[in-house]
C-alpha positions, 0 to 999 in steps of 0.5 A: 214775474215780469209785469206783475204788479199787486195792489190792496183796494178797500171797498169804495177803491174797487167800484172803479175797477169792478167791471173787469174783476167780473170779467176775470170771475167770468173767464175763471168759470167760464167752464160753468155756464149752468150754475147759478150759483157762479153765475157773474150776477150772482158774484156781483151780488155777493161781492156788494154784500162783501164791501159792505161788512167792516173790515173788507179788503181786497188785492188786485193782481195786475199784468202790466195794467190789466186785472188778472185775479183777486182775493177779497175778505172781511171780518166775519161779524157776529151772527154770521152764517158762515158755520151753517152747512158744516159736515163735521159738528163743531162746539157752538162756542167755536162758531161764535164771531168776536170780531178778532180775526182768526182762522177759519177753514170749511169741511 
């Protein structure tokens, strides 16, 4: 795709562009306006918990110079809440974090 452009961003490298990764994540759930949950001020608020644990990065997909979409991780760290919720039972030694990445998928 002509004009696409990716770039990886730590976390003190996002804060120049969080503005308009909120108005990429507004316009994604636009069709969402009554939740809460995916609300801007509720993805901002999670987004800074994220850019605090060890281990974030994110990948910023540009258009020429504009913000069209996202992804963002970090490392789970111990004690994570991560695995509560989950449908399926799951061995409590398969839900302990050790700092190695590893796969994780959610039912």
């Amino acid at each position: 795709m002509d004009g696409l452009r990716l770039e990886r961003r730590d976390a003190a490298g996002l804060e120049d562009i969080r503005p308009q990764l909120l108005a990429v994540y507004a316009e994604v759930y636009a069709d969402r306006p009554g939740e809460e949950f995916h609300s801007v001020a509720r993805f901002d608020e999670r987004l800074g918990w994220n850019t605090e644990v060890p281990g974030f990065a994110a990948v910023v997909a540009y258009m020429d110079t504009i913000p069209v979409g996202y992804a963002y991780g970090c490392t789970l760290q111990e004690g994570t809440r991560w695995w509560r919720g989950l449908r399926t039972p799951l061995a409590d030694s398969a839900a302990v974090e050790t700092g190695p990445p590893r796969s994780h998928c959610r039912s």
